[in-house]
C-alpha positions in Angstrom: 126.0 84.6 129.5 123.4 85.2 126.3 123.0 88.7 125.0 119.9 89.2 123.6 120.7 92.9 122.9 117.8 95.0 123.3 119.6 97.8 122.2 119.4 97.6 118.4 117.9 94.1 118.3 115.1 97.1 119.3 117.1 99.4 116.4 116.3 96.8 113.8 113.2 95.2 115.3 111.4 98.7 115.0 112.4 98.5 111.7 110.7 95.3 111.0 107.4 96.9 112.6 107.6 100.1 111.3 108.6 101.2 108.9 108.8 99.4 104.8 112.5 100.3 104.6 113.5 98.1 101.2 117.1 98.6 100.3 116.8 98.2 96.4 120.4 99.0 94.8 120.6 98.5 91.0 123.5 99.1 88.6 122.1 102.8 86.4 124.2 103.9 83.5 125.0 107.8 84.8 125.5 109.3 88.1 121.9 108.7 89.8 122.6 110.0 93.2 120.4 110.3 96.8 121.6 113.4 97.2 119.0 116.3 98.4 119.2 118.0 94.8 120.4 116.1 92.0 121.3 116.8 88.6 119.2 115.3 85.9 119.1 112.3 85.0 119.5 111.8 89.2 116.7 111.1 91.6 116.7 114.2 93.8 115.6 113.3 97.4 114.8 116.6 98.4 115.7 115.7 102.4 118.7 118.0 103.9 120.2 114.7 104.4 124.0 116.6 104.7 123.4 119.5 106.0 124.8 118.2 109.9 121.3 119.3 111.6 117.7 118.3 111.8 115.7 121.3 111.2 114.3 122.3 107.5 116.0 124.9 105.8 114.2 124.7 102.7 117.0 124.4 100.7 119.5 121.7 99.6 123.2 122.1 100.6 124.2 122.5 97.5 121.5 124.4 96.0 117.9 124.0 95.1 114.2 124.2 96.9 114.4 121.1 100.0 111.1 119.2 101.1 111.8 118.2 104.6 114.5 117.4 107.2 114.4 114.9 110.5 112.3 117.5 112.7 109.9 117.0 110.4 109.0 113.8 111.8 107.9 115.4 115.2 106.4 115.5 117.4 106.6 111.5 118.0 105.7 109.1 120.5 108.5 107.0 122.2 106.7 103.3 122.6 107.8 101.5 126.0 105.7 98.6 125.4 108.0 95.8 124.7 111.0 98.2 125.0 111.5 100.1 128.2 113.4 103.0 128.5 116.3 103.3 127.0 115.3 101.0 124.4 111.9 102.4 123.5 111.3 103.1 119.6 108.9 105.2 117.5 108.1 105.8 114.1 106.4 108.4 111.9 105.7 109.6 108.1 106.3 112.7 106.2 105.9 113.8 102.7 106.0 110.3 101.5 108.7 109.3 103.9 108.5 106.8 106.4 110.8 107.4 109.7 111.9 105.2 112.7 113.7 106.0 115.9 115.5 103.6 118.4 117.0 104.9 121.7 120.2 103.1 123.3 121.6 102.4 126.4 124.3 104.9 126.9 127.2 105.3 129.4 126.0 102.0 131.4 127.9 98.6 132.3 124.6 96.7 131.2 125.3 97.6 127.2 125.7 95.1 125.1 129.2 95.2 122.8 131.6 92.3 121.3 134.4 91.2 123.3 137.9 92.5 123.2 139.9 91.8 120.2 136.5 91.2 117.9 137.1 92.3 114.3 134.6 92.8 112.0 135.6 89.8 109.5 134.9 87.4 112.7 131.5 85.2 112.1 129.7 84.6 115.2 131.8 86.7 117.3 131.7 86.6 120.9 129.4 89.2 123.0 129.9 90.7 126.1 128.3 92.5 128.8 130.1 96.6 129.2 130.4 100.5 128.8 131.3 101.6 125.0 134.3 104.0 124.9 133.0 107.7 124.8 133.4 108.0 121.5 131.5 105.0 120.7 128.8 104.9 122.6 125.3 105.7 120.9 121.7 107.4 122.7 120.2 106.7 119.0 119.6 106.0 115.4 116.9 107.3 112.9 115.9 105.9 109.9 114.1 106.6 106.8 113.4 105.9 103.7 111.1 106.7 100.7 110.6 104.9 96.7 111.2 107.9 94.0 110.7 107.3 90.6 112.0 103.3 90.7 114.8 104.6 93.2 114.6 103.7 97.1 116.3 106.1 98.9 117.8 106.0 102.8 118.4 108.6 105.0 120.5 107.2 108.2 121.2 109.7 111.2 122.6 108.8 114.5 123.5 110.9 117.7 126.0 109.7 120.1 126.7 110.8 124.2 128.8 114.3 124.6 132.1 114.0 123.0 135.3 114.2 125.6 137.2 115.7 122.3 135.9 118.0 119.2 137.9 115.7 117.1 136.5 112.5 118.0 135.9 110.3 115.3 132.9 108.3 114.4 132.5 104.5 112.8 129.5 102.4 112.6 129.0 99.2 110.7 125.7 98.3 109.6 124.9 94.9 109.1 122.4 92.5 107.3 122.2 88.7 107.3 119.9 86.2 105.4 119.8 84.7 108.9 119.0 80.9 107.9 121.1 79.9 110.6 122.2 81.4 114.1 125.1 81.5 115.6 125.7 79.0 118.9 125.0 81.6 120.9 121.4 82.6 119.2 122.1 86.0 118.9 124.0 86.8 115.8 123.3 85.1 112.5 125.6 83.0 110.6 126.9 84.8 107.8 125.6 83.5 104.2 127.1 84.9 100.5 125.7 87.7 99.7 125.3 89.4 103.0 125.4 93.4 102.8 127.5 95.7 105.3 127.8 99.2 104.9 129.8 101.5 106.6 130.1 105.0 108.3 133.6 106.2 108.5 134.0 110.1 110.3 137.7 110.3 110.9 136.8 113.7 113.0 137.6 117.6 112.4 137.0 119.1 108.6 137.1 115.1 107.2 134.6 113.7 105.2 132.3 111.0 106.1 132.6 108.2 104.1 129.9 105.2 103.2 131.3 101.8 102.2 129.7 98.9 101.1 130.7 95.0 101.3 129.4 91.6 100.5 130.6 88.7 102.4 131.7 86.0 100.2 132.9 82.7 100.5 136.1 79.9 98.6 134.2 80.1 95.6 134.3 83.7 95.3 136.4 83.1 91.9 134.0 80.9 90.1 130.6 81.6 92.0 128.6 84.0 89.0 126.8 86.0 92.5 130.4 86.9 93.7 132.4 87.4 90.7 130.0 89.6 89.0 128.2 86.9 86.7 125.0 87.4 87.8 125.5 91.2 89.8 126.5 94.1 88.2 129.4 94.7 90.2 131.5 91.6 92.0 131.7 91.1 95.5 135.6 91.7 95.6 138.0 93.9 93.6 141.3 92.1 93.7 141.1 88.0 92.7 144.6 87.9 94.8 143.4 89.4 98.0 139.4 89.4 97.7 138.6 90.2 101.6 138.5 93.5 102.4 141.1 92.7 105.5 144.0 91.8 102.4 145.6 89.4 105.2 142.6 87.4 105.3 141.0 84.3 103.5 137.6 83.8 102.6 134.9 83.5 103.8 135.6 87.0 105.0 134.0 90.4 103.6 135.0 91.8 100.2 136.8 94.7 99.0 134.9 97.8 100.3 133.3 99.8 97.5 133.4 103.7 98.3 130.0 105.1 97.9 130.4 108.6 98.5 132.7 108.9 96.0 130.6 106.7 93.5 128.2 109.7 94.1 125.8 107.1 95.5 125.8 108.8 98.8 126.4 112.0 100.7 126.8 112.7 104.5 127.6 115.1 107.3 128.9 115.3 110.8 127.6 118.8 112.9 130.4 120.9 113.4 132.4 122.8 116.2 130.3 125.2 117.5 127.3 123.6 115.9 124.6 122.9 118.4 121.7 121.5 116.7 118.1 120.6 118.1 116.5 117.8 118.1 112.9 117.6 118.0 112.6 114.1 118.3 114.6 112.6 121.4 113.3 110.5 123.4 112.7 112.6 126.7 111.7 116.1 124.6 113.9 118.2 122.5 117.2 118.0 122.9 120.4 120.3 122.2 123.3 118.2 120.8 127.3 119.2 120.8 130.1 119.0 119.1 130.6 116.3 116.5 127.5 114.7 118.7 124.9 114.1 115.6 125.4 112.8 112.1 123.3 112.0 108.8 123.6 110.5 105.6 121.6 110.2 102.2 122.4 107.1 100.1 120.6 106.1 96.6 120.6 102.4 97.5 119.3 102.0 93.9 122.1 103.4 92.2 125.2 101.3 93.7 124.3 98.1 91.6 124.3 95.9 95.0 121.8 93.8 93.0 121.1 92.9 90.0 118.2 93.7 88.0 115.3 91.7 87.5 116.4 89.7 90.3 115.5 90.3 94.2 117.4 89.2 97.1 116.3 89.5 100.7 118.1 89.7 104.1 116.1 88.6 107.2 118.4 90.2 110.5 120.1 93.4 110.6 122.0 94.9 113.7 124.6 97.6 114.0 127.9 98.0 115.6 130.0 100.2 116.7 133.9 100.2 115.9 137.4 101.5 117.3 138.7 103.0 113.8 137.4 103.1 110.1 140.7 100.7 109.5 138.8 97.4 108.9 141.8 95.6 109.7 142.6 97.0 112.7 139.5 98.0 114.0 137.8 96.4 116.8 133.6 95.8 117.0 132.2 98.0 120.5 128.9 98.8 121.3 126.0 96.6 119.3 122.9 97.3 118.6 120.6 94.5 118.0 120.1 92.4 116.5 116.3 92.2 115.2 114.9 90.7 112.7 114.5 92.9 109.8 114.0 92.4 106.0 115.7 94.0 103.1 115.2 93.2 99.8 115.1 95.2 96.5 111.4 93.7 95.3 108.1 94.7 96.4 106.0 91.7 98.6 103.0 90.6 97.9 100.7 89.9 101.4 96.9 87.8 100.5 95.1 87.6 103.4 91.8 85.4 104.2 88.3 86.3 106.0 85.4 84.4 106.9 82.1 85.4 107.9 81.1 84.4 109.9 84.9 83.7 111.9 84.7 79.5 111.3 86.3 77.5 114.2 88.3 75.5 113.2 89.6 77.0 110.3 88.6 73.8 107.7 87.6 75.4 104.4 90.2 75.9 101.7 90.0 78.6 99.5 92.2 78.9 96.1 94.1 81.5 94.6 96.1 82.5 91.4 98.4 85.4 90.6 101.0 86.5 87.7 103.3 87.9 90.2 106.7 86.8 89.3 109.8 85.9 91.6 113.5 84.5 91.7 112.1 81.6 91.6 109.8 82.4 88.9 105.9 82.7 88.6 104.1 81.7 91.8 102.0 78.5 91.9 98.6 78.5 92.9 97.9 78.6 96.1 95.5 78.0 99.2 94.2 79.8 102.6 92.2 78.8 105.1 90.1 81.4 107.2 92.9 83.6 109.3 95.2 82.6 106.9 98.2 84.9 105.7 100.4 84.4 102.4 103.5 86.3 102.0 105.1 86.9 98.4 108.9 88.7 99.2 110.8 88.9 95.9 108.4 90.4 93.6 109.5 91.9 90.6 108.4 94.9 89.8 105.9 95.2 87.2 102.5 96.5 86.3 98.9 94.8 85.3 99.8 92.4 87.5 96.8 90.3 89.2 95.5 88.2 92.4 92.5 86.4 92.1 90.5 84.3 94.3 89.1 81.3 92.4 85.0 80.9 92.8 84.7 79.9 96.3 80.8 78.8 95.8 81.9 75.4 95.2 83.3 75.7 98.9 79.6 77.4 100.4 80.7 80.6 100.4 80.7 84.2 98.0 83.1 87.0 97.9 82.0 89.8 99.6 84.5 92.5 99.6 88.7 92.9 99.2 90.4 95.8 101.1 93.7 96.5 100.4 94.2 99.4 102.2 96.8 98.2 104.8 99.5 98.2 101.9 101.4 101.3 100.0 100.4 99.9 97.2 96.7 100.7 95.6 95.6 98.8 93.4 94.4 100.0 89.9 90.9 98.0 90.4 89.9 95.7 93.2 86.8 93.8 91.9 84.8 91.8 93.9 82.4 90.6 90.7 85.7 89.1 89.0 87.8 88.1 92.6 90.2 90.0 91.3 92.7 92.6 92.4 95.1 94.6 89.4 97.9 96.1 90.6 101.3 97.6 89.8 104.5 97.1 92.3 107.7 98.8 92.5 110.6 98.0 94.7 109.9 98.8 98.2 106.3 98.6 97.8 103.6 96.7 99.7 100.4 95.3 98.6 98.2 93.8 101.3 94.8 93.2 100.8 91.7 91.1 102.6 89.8 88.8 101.1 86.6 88.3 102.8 83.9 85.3 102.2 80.3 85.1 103.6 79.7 81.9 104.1 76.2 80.8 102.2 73.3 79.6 103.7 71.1 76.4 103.7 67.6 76.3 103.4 65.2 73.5 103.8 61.4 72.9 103.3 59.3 70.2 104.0 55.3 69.6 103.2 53.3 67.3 105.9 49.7 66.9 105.4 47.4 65.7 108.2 44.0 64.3 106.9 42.3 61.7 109.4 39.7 59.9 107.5 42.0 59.5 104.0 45.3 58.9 102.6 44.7 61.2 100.0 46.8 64.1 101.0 46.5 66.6 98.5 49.0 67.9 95.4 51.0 71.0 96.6 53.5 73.2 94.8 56.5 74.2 96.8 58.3 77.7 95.6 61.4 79.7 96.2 61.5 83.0 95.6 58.9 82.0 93.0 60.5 79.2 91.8 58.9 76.1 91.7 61.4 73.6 94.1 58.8 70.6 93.9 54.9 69.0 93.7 53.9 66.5 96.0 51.7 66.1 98.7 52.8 64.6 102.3 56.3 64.3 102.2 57.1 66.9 99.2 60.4 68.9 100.0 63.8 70.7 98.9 66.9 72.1 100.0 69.2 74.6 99.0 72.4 74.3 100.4 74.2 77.3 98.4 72.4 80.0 99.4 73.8 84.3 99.5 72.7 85.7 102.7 69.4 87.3 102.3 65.3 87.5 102.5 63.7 84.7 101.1 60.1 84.2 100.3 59.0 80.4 101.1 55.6 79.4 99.9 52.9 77.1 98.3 50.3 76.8 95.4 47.8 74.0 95.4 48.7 72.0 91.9 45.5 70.2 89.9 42.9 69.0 91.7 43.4 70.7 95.1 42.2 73.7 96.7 44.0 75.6 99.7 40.5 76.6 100.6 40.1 73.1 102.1 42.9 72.9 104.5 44.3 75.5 107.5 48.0 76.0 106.5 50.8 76.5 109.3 54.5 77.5 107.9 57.2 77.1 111.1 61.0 77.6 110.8 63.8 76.7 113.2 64.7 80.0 113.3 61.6 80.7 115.1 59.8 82.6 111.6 56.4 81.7 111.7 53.1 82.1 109.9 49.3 81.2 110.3 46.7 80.5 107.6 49.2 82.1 105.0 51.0 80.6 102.1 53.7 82.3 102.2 56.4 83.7 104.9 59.6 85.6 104.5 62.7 83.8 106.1 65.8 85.9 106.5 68.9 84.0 106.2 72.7 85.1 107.8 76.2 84.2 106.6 76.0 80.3 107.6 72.7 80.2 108.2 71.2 76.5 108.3 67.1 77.0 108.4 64.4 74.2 108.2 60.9 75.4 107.4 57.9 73.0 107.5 54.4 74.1 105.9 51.6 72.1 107.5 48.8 71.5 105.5 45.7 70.7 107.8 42.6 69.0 106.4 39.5 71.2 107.1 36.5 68.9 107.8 33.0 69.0 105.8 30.0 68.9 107.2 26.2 67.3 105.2 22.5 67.8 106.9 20.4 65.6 105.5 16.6 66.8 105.7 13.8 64.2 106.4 10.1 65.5 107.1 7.0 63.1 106.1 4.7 66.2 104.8 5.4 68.4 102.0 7.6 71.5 104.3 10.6 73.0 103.6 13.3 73.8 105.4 16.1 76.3 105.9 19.4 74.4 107.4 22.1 76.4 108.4 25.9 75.9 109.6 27.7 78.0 112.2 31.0 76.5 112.0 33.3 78.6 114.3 30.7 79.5 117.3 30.2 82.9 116.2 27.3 82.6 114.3 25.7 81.2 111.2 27.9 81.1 108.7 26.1 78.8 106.0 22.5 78.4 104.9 21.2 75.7 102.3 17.4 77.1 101.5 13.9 75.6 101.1 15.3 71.9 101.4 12.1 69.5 101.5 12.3 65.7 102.4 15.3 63.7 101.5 17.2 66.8 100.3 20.7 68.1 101.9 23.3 71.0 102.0 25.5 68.8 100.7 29.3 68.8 102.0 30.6 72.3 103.1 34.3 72.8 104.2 34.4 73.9 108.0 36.6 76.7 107.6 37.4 78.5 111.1 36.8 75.9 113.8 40.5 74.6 114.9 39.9 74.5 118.7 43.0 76.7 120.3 43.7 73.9 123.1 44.7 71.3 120.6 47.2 73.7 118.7 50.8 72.5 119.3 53.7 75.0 121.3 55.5 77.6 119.7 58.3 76.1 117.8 56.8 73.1 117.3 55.5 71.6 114.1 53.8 68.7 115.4 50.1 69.3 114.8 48.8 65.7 114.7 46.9 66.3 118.1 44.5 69.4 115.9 40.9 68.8 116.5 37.9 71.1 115.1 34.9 72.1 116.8 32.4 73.0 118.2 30.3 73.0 115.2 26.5 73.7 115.6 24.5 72.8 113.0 20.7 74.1 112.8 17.2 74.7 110.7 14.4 77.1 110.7 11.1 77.0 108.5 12.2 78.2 105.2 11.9 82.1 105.3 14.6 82.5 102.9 18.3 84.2 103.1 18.9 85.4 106.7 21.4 83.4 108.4 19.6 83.4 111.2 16.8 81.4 113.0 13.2 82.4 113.1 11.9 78.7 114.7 10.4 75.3 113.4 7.0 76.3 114.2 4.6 73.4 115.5 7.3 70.5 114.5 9.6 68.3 116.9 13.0 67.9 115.3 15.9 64.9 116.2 19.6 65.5 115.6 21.5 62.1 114.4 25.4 63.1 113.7 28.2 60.3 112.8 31.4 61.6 112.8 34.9 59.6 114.2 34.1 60.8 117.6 30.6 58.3 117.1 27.1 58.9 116.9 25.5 62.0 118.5 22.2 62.9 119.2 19.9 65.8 120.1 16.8 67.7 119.5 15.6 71.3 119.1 16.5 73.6 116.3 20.0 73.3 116.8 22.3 70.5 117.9 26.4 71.0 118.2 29.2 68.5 117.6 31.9 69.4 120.4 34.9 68.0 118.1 35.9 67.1 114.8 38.9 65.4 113.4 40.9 66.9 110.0 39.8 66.0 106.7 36.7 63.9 108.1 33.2 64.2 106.4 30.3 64.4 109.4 26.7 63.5 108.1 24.0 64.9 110.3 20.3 64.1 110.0 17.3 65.9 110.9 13.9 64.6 111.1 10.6 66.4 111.6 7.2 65.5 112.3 4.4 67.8 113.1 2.9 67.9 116.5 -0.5 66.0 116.9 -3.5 67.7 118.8 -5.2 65.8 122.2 -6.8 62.7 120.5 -10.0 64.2 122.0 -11.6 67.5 122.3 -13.0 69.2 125.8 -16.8 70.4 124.2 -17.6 73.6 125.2 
């Protein structure tokens, strides 16, 4: 059958969600130790991390002011999401710390453990489905872990189900793979060089715990510069004649164990006999634990020289076990816990994440990036996202001034609009959205994520058209953006900006040499439904990806000539009332073969003929009514006072044909753009009877 351990598969996987737990060990000249209060030149952690309880004392074991112990943490939420009871996990900060919790199966056939005979030098060991011995069987493990002054620091702490004996003992091997290959049964990870397991030996009664540390290595452990020491500052075996830590064994197996308590790299403790402690953060409430039922342990990961400096390496899966005895070569593997993916590495990570707006399906636009972030494998090349798009830089050396930058995406249609980079631990000394570029400095264990976010630019179009029905001459018009001028032309004239920010933008027109807006009714119509009348200008708002076409139509306004003709020596006042709300035009005193001569009709565009809204076909525009009109000249008063004893006759040619009429007034129902009407009016006095009655 296949175990896919939830118990700490869920240990370790809550790890990977939850908490940035970087196991960074260096080589430091000097006793640096992650002990709660360490001399100088040491990193003091200032957690009671062996003081065998979980509530803050406020002072180290050994002496000193403390910051915090695990009860700190609470209270906490147990998730049961994707981890039911008992397997739920939960995590949770304090004073810089960051903390995890997993809860095990206890005292239950369904457990997970290795089968019989395991030992902990076997690769891809055989699982099985049972109960873990009394002694052996876990409820749960904390974590936690913290970056202090260029030194990562772990806390571990586990509890265990109540002891049959007060001098049970206590062993538990944590292990971490590179995980480039699993096992046959998918589980477990094939072992690689290099892999790290540590350790925790309680023998029981007054004993010390003890922390060990081994590498895995390989045949070439003699000639390999990773195992013998070459390229680490301490090798991955002791003894070249008997290199596994099992002296009976042959590579690939895992090296000579490496004592780190009494390095002074670590420090731990068991609870006692008569030692109940509380725990604030179980699973189901607060929780008393017995005898030789809880322990802890501080360990200055940085300080063992695990690896080397100026290099990173990184471990991908992690689970715990587990074992019969603290003799690695008799001791057999019992209750696992995992495993979970899970990364440790003694770098910091770079994370560069892309943003569109707006969100582009599909994801088609590549954007470009550059940093000086260095790796094992030396600087980073230039590299690409596409919207949703996620880079992830492990193995970055610690450094500082060191940059991201996003190369000008307006090539691509789009601007940067804003970096956040708050989802990281790490923040950045400036974040500048005018250069694309984000400064920053990185230690191990640290975290910068940060959001780059694009607003797409927008395209904007315009186009003139010109409707005159009598001539092809259509007019020179200026076409501005913003002010600018875009283009001069008449029918026909346009240009488009496809590079656009998002924004207001003023579309309009000037009339170049030689023409007058005055003579023409101008309609500017946009996709986007913007819209204006009689105006030479309009404001057009444009979003992220905005694609607008505008189109200002320039309609020809008619002109209108009355021609007077009268055989005596009158005169005549002729008047225009082009939009049939009175006289709006008067041409004074004109005699016998005179005229107005050609005024524009300005406010005559009959409503009917007007297209839709949204449309910009106005080819179908017709003017009119137009009444045109004289009086006996009585000078300026727009009005008419009568013609007196004459007889007048309308004659109007226009497209429409000629029109007749007579009276004082005659109208022309409709007129076409840019036509020129030519009306004339002809008077003759009225003649008396051709005889008189006498008296």
């Amino acid at each position: 059958m296949k175990f896919l351990k939830t118990p700490l598969m869920r240990v370790m996987s809550f790890l990977t969600l939850c908490i940035p737990l970087v196991l960074v060990l260096g080589l430091y000249s000097g006793q640096a130790l992650a002990i709660c209060n360490a001399a100088s030149p040491a990193v003091a952690s200032m957690f009671e991390d062996d003081d065998g309880n979980l509530a803050y004392d406020g002072q180290c074991v050994d002496g000193g002011d403390s910051d915090l112990d695990w009860n700190d943490f609470a209270p906490v939420t147990w998730i049961t999401d994707n981890f039911p009871a008992p397997y739920r996990t939960t995590t949770s900060s304090a004073e810089g710390w960051f903390f995890a919790g997993k809860e095990d199966d206890a005292v239950s056939n369904s457990d997970t453990a290795f089968a019989g005979g395991v030992k902990q030098d076997d690769n891809c060991p055989k699982l099985k489905g049972g109960k873990a011995p009394n002694k052996d069987d876990m409820t749960r493990v904390y974590l936690s872990s913290k970056t202090l002054d260029g030194h990562t620091l772990l806390n571990l702490a586990w509890a265990r189900i109540p002891q049959n004996s007060d001098t049970a003992s206590a062993h538990v091997g944590f292990e971490f793979n590179k995980a480039e290959t699993n096992c046959p049964d998918e589980v477990l990870a094939e072992r690689e060089v290099g892999d790290v397991l540590f350790v925790y030996d309680f023998e029981g009664g007054s004993d010390p715990v003890v922390l060990t540390l081994r590498r895995w290595i390989d045949e070439n452990y003699l000639t390999d510069p990773k195992q013998n020491g070459t390229d680490n500052p301490i090798s991955f075996w002791q003894d070249a004649a008997s290199p596994c830590d099992v002296d009976s064994n042959s590579p690939p197996c895992w090296g000579d164990a490496i004592d780190l308590t009494a390095l002074g790299f670590a420090e731990a403790e068991v609870n006692g006999i008569n030692n109940d402690v509380l725990d604030e953060l179980a699973p189901n409430g607060p929780e008393t634990l017995g005898n030789i039922q809880f322990g802890e342990a501080g360990i200055d990961l940085t300080a063992a020289g695990v690896f080397p400096q100026n290099s990173c390496q990184s471990f991908g899966r992690a689970f715990a076990v587990s074992r019969s005895s603290g003799n690695s070569g008799q001791a057999q593997m019992k209750d696992l816990v995992g495993p979970g993916d899970f990364v440790l590495a003694n770098c910091g990570t770079v994370i560069v994440r892309k943003e569109t707006l707006p969100d582009e399906n599909p994801n088609s636009t590549d954007f470009s990036f550059a940093t000086s972030v260095i790796t094992n494998s030396g600087a980073v090349p230039n590299f690409t996202l596409k919207d949703d798009g996620v880079n992830t830089i492990y193995d970055v050396l610690p450094d500082t001034g060191l940059t991201v930058s996003e190369v000008d995406p307006s090539g691509v249609g789009y601007d940067l609009t804003a970096i956040d980079c708050t989802a990281g631990d790490v923040t950045p000394t400036t974040a500048s959205v005018a250069t694309r570029t984000v400064t920053f400095d990185i230690g191990s264990g640290q975290i910068l994520d940060c959001t780059f976010t694009n607003t797409a630019r927008s395209a904007l179009a315009v186009e003139k058209d010109v409707l005159n029905f009598c001539s092809t001459e259509n007019g020179q018009f200026e076409l501005y953006l913003d002010n600018v001028l875009k283009d001069t032309g008449g029918d026909g004239a346009s240009f488009a900006e496809d590079s656009l920010s998002p924004g207001s933008y003023d579309v309009s027109e000037k009339a170049a040499s030689g023409t007058s807006l005055t003579s023409y009714d101008t309609f500017i119509d946009c996709d986007d439904g913007t819209s204006v009348d009689n105006a030479a200008s309009v404001a057009v708002s444009l979003g992220a990806g905005d694609d607008t076409d505008c189109t200002i139509t320039n309609i020809r306004r008619p002109t209108i000539k009355i021609t007077k003709f009268v055989n005596d020596s009158s005169t005549w006042d002729l008047l225009i009332d082009d939009g049939n709300d009175g006289f709006d035009y008067e041409a004074l005193a004109k005699g016998n073969g005179e005229s107005t001569g050609t005024p524009t009709v300005l406010t005559t565009i009959v409503s009917s003929s007007l297209p839709g809204a949204g449309s910009t076909d106005y080819t179908g525009v017709l003017y009119g009514p137009v009444v045109v009109a004289e009086e006996t000249a009585d000078g300026a008063d727009l009005s008419l006072h009568g013609i007196g004893t004459y007889t007048a006759h309308w004659e109007c040619t226009n497209s429409r044909g000629v029109s007749s009429g007579s009276g004082a007034s005659f109208s022309i129902a409709e007129l076409q753009p840019g036509e020129n009407v030519e009306c004339e009016v002809s008077n003759a006095r009225s003649l008396a009877p051709a005889c008189a009655t006498p008296e």
